[in-house]
DSSP file (Angstrom, degrees, kcal/mol; ACC not computed):
  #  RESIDUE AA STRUCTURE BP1 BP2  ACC     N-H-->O    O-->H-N    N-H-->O    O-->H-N    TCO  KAPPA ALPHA  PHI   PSI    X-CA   Y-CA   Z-CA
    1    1 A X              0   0    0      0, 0.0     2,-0.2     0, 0.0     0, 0.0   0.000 360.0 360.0 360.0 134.8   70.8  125.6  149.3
    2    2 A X        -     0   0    0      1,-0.0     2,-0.5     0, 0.0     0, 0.0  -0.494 360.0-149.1 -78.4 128.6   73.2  126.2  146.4
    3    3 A X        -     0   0    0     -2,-0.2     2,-0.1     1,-0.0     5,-0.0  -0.939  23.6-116.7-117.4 123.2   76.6  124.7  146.5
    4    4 A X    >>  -     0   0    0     -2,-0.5     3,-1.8     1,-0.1     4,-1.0  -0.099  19.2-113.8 -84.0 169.0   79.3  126.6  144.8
    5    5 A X  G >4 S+     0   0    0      1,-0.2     3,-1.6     2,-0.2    -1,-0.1   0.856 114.2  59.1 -30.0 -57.6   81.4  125.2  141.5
    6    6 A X  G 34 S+     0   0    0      1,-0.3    -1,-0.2     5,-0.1     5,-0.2   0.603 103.7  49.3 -48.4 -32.9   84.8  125.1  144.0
    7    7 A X  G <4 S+     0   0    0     -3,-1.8    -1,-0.3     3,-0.1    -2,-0.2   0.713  82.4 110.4-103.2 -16.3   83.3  122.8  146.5
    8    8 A X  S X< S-     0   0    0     -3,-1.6     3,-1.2    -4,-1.0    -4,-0.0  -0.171  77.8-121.1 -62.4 139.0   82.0  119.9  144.0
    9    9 A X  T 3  S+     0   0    0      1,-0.2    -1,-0.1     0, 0.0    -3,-0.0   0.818 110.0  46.7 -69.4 -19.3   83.8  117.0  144.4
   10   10 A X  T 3  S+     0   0    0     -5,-0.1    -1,-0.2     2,-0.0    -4,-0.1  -0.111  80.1 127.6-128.0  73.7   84.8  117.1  140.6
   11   11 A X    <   -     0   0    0     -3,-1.2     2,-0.2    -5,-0.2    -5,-0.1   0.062  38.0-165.8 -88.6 177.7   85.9  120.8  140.2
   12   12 A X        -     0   0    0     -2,-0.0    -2,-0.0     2,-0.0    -6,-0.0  -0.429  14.9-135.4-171.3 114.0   89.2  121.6  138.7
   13   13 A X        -     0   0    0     -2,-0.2     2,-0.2    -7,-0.1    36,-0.1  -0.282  17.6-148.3 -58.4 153.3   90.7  124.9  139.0
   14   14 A X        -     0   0    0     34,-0.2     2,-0.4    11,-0.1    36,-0.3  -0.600   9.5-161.8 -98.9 148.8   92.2  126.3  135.8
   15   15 A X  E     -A   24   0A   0      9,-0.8     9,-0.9    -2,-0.2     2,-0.5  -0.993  16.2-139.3-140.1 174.5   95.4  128.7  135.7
   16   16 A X  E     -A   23   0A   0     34,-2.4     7,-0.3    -2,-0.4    36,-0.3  -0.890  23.6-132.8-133.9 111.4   96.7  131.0  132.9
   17   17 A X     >  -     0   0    0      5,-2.4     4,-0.8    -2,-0.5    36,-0.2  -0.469   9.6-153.7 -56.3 116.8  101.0  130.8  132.6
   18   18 A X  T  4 S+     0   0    0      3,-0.2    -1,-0.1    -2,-0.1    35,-0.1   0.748  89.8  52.0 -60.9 -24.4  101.7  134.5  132.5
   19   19 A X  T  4 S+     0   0    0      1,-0.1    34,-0.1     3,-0.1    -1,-0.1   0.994 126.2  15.0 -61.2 -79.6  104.9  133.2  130.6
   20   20 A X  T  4 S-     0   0    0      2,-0.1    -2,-0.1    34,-0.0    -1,-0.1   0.050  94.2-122.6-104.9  26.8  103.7  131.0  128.0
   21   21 A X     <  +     0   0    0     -4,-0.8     2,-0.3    -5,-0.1    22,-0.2   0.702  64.2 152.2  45.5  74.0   99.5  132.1  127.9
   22   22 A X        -     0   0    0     -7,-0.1    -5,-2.4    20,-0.1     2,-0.3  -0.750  44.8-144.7-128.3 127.0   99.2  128.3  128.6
   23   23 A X  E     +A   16   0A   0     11,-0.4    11,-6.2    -2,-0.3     2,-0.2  -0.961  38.4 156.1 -82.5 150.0   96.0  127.2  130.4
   24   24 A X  E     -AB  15  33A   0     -9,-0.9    -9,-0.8    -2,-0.3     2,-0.3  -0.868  25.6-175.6-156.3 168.3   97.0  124.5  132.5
   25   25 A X  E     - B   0  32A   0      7,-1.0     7,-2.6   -11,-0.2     2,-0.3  -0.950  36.7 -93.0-170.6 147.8   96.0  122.6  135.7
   26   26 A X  E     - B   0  31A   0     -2,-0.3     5,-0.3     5,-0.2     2,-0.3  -0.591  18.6-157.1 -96.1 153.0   97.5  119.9  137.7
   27   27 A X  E >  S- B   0  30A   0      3,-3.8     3,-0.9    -2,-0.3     2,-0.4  -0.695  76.4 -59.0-128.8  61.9   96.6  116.0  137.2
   28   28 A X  T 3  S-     0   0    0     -2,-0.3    -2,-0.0     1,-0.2     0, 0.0  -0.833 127.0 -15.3  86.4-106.6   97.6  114.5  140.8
   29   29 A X  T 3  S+     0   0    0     -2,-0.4    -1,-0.2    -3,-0.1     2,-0.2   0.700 129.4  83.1 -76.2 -22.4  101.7  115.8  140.6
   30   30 A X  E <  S-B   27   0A   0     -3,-0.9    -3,-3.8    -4,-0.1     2,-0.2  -0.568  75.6-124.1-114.8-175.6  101.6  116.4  136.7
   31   31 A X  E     -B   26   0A   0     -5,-0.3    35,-1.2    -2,-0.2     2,-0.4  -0.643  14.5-162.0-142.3 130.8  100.5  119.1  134.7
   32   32 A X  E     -Bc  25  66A   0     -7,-2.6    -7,-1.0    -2,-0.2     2,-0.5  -0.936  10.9-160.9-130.2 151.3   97.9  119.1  132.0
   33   33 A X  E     -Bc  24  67A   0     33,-1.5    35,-2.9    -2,-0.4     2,-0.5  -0.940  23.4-125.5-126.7 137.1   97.5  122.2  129.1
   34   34 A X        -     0   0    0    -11,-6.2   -11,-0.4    -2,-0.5     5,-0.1  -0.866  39.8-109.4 -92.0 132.8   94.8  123.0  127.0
   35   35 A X        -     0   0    0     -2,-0.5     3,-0.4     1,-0.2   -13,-0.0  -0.394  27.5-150.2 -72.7 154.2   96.3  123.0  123.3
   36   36 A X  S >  S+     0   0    0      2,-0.2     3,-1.3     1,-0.1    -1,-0.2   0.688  93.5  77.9-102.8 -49.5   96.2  127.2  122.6
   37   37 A X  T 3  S+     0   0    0      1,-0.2    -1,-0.1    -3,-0.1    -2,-0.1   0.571  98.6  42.6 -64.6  16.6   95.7  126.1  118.8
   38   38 A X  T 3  S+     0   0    0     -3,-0.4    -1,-0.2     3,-0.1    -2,-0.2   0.396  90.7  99.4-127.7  -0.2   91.6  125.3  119.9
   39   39 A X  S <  S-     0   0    0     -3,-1.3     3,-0.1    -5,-0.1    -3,-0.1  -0.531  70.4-141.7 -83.5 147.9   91.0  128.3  122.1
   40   40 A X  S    S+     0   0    0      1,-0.2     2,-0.2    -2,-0.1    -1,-0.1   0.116  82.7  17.2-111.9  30.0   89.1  131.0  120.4
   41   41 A X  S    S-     0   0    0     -5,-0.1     2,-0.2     0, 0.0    -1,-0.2  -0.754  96.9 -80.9-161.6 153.8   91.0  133.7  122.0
   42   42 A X        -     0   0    0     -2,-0.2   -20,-0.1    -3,-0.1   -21,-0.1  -0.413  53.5-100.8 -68.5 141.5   94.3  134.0  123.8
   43   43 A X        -     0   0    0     -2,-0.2     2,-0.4   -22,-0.2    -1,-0.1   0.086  42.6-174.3 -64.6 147.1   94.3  133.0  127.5
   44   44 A X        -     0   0    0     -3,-0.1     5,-0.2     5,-0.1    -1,-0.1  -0.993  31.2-108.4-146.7 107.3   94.2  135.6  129.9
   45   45 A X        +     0   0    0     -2,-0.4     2,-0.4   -29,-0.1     5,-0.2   0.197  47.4 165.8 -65.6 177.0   94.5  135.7  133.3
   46   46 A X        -     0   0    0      3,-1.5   -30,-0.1   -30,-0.1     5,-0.0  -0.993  53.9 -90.3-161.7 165.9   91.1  136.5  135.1
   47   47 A X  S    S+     0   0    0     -2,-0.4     3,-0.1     1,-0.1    -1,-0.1   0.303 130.8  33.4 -85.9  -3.2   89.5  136.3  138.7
   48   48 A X  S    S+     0   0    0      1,-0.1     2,-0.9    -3,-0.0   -34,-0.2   0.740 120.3  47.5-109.2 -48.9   88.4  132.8  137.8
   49   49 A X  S    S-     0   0    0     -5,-0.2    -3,-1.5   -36,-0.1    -1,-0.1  -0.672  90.3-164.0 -51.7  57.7   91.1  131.9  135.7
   50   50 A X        -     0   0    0     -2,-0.9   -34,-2.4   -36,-0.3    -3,-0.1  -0.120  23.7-100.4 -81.3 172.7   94.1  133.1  138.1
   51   51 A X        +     0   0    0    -36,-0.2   -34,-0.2   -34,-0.0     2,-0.1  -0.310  48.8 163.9 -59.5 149.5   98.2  133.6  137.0
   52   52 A X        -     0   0    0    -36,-0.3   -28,-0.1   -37,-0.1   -37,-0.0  -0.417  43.4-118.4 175.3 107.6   99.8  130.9  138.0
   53   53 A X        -     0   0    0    -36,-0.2     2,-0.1    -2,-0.1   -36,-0.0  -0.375  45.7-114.8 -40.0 116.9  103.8  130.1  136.4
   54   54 A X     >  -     0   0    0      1,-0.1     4,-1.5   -32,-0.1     5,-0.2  -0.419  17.7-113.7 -45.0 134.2  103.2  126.5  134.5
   55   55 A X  T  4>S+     0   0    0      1,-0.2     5,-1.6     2,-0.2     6,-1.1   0.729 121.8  51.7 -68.7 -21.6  105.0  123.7  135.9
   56   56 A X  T >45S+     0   0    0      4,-0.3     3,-1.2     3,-0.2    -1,-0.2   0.974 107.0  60.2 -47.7 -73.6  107.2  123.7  132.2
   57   57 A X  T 345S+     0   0    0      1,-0.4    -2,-0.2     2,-0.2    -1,-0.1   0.503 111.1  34.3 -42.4 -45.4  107.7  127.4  132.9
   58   58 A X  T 3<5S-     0   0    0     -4,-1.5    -1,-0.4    -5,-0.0    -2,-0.2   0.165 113.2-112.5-116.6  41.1  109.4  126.9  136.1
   59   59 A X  T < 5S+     0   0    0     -3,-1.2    -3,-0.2    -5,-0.2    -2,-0.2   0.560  79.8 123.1  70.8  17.3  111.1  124.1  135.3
   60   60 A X  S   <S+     0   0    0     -5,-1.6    -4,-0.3    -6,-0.2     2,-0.2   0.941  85.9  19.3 -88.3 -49.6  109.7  121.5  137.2
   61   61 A X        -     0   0    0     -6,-1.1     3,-0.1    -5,-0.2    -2,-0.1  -0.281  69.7-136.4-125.0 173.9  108.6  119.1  134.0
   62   62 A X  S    S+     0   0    0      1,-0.4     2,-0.3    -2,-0.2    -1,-0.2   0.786  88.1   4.7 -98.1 -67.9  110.3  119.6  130.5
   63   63 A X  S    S-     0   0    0     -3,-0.1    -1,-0.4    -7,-0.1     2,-0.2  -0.878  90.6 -76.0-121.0 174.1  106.9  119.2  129.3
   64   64 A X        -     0   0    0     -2,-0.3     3,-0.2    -3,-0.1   -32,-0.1  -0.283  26.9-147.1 -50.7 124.5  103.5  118.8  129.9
   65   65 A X  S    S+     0   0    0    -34,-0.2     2,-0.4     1,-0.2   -33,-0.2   0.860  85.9  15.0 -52.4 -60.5  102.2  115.2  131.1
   66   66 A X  E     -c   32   0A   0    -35,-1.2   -33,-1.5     2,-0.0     2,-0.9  -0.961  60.7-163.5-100.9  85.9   98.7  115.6  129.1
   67   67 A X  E      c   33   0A   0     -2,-0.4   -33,-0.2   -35,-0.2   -35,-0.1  -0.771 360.0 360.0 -86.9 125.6   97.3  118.0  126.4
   68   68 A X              0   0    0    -35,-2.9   -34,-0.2    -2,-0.9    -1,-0.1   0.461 360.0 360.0 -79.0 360.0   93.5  118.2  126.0
């Protein structure tokens, strides 16, 4: 039986900032970004990839904890 991606113990959802086209994901409370200047297109939200405001964006952090 096939186990899907979402349930694997080391899964990690993605989101795409509708503000600042950031993909970003949280890292226990803080907030991690993938640097934009290594993506080979801009981020876009998607039905894997969902909207979701960046913790910058609404003002919960100044900035991000991590960028990959």
């Amino acid at each position: 039986m096939a186990t899907r991606d979402h349930e694997w113990p080391a899964y990690v959802q993605w989101y795409c900032c509708p503000s600042c086209r950031r993909l970003w994901t949280y890292q226990g409370s803080e907030m991690v970004v993938l640097e934009s200047q290594f993506a080979l297109a801009p981020a876009l939200p998607t039905p894997g990839v969902p909207a979701r405001p960046c913790l910058a964006c609404e003002g919960r952090v100044s900035a991000p904890t991590t960028r990959i």
